[in-house]
C-alpha positions in Angstrom: 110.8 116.4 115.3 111.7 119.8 116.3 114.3 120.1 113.7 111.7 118.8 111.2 109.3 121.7 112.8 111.7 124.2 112.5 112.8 123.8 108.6 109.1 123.3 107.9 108.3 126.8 109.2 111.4 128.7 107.7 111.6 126.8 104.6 108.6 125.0 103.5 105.2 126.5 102.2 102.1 127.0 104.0 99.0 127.7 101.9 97.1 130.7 102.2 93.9 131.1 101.8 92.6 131.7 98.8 89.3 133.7 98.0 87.2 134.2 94.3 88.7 138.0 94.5 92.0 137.1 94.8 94.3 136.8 91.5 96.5 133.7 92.0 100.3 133.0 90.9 101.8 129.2 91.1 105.5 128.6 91.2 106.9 127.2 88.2 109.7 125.9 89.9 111.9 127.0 93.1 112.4 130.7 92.9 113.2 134.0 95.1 110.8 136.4 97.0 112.1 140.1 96.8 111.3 142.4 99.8 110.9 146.2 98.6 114.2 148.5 99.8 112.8 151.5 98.7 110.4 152.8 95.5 112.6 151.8 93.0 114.9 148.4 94.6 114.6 145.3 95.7 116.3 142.6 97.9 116.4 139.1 98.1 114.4 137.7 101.0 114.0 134.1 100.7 113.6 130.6 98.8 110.2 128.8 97.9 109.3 125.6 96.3 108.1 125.0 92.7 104.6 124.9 92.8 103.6 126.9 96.0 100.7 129.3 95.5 101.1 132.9 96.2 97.9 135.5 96.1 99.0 138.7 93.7 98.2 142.4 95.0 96.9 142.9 91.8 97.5 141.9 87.9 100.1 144.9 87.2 103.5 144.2 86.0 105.8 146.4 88.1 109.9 146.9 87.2 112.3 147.3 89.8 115.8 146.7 90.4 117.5 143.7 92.1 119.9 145.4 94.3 122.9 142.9 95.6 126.6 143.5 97.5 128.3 142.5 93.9 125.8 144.2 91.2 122.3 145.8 90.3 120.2 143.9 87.8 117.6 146.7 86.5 113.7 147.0 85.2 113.4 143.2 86.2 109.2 142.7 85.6 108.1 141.5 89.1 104.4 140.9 90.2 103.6 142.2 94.2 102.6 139.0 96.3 101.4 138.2 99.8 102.8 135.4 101.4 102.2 133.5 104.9 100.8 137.2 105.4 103.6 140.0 104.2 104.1 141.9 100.9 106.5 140.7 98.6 108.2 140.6 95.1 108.5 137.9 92.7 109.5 138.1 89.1 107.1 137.2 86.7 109.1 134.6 84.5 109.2 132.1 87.7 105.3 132.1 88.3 102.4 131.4 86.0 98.8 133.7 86.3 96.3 131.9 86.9 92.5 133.5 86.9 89.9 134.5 89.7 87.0 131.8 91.1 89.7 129.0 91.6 91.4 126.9 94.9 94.8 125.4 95.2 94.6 121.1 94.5 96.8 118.4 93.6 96.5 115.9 91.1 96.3 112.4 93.3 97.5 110.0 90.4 98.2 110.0 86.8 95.0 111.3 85.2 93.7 111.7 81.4 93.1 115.6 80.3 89.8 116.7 78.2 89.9 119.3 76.0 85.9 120.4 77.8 84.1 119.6 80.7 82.6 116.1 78.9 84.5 112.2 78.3 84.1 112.7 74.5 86.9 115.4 74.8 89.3 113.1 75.4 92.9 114.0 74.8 96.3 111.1 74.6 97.9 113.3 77.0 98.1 112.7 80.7 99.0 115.3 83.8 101.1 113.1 86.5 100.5 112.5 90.1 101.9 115.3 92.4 101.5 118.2 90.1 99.8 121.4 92.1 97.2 123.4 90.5 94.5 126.1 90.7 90.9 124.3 90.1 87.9 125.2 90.0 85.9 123.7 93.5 84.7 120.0 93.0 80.7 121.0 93.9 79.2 117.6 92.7 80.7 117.5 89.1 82.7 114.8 87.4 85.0 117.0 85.6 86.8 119.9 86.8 88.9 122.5 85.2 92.4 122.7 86.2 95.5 125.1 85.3 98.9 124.3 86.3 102.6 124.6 84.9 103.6 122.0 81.9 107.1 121.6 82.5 107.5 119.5 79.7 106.6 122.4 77.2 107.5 125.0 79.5 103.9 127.3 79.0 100.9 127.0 81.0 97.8 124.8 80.5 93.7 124.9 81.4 92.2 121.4 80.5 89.9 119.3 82.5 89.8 115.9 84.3 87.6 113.7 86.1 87.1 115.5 89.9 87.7 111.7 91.3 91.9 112.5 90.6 91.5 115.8 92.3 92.0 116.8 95.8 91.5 120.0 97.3 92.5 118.8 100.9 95.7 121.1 102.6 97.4 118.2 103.7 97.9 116.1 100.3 99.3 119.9 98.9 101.4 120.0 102.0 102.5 116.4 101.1 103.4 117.7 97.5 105.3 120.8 98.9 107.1 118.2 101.6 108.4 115.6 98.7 108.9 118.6 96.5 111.4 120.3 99.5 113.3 116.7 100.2 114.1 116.4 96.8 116.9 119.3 97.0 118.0 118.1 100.4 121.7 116.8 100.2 122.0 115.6 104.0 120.6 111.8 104.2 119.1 112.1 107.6 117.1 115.4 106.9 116.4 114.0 103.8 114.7 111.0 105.0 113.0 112.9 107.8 111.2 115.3 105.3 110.3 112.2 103.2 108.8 110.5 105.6 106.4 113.5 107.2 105.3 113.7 103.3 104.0 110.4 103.6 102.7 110.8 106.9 101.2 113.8 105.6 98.7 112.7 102.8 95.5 112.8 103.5 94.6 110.8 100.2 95.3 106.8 100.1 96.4 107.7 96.3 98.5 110.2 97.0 100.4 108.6 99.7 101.1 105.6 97.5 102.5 108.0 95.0 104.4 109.4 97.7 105.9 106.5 99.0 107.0 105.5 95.6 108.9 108.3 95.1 110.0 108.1 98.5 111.7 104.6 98.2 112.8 105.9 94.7 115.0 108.8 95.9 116.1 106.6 99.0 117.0 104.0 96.5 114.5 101.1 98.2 112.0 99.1 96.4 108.6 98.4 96.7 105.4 96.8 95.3 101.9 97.1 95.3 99.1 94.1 95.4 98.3 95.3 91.4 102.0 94.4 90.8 101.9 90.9 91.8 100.6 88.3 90.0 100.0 84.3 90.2 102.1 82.1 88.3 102.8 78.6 87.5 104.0 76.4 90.4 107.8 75.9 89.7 110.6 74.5 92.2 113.6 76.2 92.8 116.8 76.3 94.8 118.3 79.3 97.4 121.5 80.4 96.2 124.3 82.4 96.7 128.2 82.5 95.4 129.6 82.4 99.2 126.9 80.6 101.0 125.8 83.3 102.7 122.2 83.8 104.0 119.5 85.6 102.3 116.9 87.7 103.3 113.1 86.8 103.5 110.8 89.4 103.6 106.9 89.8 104.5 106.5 91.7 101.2 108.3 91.9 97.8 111.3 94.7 97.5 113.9 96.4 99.7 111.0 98.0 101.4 109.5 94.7 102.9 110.2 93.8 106.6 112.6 90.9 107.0 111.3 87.4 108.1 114.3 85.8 108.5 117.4 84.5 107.2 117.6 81.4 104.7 120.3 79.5 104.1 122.0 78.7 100.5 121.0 75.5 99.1 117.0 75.1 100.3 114.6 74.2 97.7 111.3 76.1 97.7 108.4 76.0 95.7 107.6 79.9 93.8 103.9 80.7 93.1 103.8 84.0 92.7 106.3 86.9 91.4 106.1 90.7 91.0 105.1 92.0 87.0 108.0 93.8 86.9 111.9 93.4 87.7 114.0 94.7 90.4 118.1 95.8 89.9 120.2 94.6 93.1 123.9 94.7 92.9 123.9 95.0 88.9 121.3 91.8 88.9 117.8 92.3 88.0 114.9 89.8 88.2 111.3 89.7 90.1 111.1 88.8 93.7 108.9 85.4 94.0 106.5 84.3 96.8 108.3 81.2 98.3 107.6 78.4 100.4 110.1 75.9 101.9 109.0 72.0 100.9 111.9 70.1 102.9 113.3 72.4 105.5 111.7 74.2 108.2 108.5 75.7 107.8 108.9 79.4 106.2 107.4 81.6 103.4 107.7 84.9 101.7 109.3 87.0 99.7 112.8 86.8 98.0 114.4 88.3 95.1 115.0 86.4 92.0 118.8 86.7 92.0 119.1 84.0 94.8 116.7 81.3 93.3 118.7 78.9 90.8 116.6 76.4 89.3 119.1 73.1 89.8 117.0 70.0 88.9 114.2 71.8 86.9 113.5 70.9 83.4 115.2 73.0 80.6 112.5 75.4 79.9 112.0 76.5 83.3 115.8 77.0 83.6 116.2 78.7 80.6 113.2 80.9 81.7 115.1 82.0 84.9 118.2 82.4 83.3 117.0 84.6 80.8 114.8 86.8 83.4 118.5 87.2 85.4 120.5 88.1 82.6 122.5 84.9 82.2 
């Protein structure tokens, strides 16, 4: 926890606080804060995440020169920021303006953009969970305007969307700047550690989910929510593996589920419910099925289609299987 303490404080962003007066920049993606050498130069001071919000000293365009050991790059355009509470450079291509009367939120999950603040405006275009923006303060409305970064088209956008996908709460932008900092981390452990905090840090039930998902995505574990499970038709169905080796059951469906117990090769069970969507393990994808055992022991829960083999079934339900496994 120190170690995580200590990386969060030289490496990751804390928000400052943003007033109506204040002219606002966010990061389009990870760039470089300049610290002034003298009236005319500049030095390199330090990294920041994509996304972080930075207050501008005023709306000017300045030019300076980047002054390095190897070279001098000259007239770079720079805007003169405050951050965590000193005066900084950063050059204008890496951040996007955004105007006065507005507070730093994140986008909770997937939401639809309007074109005006009313649900006849209704655009087919979507912003996605995670993505910071300036936006204009909730106050009882249903729709809000929001600016961020389109990376996609690489310019920046104003649209609105419902207030319900917005949240001006510190600690789900924190989140954001957490997942968006253990993304570029190489060493597993560290990696993992700052993953984990973003999670812990959400303040929104949305927004962790979102966060989790990523989570076991860049840690390359699976998961499932109750919306992607579904009933289905009774069918039987035996355990199986090529060596006879056990197989895990789990209290939930994917990598990410806590193991029951080991089941051996060869026990029939009886499926009744499967995730909507298929899972890859070891080059084999197929659902994970809810399973009970009907002649040995007393055991149920979750286990991934790649081990069920449907000896004794009828053709149709075989073929089904088969098909769903790649066979």
């Amino acid at each position: 926890m120190k170690r995580f303490i200590a990386y969060m404080t030289l490496a990751l962003v804390t928000l400052v606080a943003l007033y109506a007066e204040d002219s606002i920049l966010v990061l389009r993606t990870a760039a470089s804060l300049y610290k002034e050498k003298d009236a005319d130069n500049v030095t390199w001071a330090s990294e920041i995440t994509g996304g972080t919000v930075l207050k501008k000293a005023s709306d000017d365009v300045v030019n300076k020169n980047i002054v390095t050991k190897e070279k001098t790059w000259k007239d770079i355009p720079f805007y003169a920021v405050s951050y965590e509470g000193n005066n900084y450079f950063i050059q204008t291509r890496d951040s996007v303006s955004i105007e006065n009367k507005k507070e730093a939120a994140v986008v909770v999950h997937d939401a639809v953009l309007f074109t005006k603040p009313h649900p006849a405006s209704f655009r087919n275009a979507w912003v996605e969970a995670g993505t910071v923006t300036a936006a204009s303060y909730d106050n009882g409305r249903k729709i809000v305007k929001v600016t961020f970064f389109d990376s996609a088209s690489g310019i920046r956008r104003t649209r609105y969307v419902m207030a319900e996908n917005i949240s001006w709460e510190e600690k789900d932008i924190r989140a954001v700047q957490l997942l968006a900092k253990a993304s570029s981390i190489k060493e597993t452990d560290l990696q993992k550690e700052f993953l984990d905090n973003a999670v812990e840090a959400a303040d929104s039930e949305e927004l962790e989910s979102y966060i989790l998902k990523r989570r076991n995505k860049i840690l390359g574990i699976s998961s499932f929510g109750e919306d992607e499970i579904e009933d289905i038709d009774l069918f039987y169905a035996n355990i199986y593996t090529d060596d006879d080796s056990k197989v895990n059951l789990r209290f939930s469906p994917g990598t990410a589920g806590e193991k029951a117990c080991l089941i051996e090769s060869g026990i029939p069970v009886s499926c009744v419910r499967a995730t909507t969507s298929q899972d890859t393990i070891d080059g084999v994808s197929a659902k994970w099925y809810y399973v009970t055992a009907y002649k040995h022991g007393d055991f149920e829960g979750w286990i991934f289609g790649g081990f069920l083999t449907l000896d004794g079934a009828g053709p149709e339900e075989l073929e089904a299987l088969d098909s769903e496994r790649g066979l």
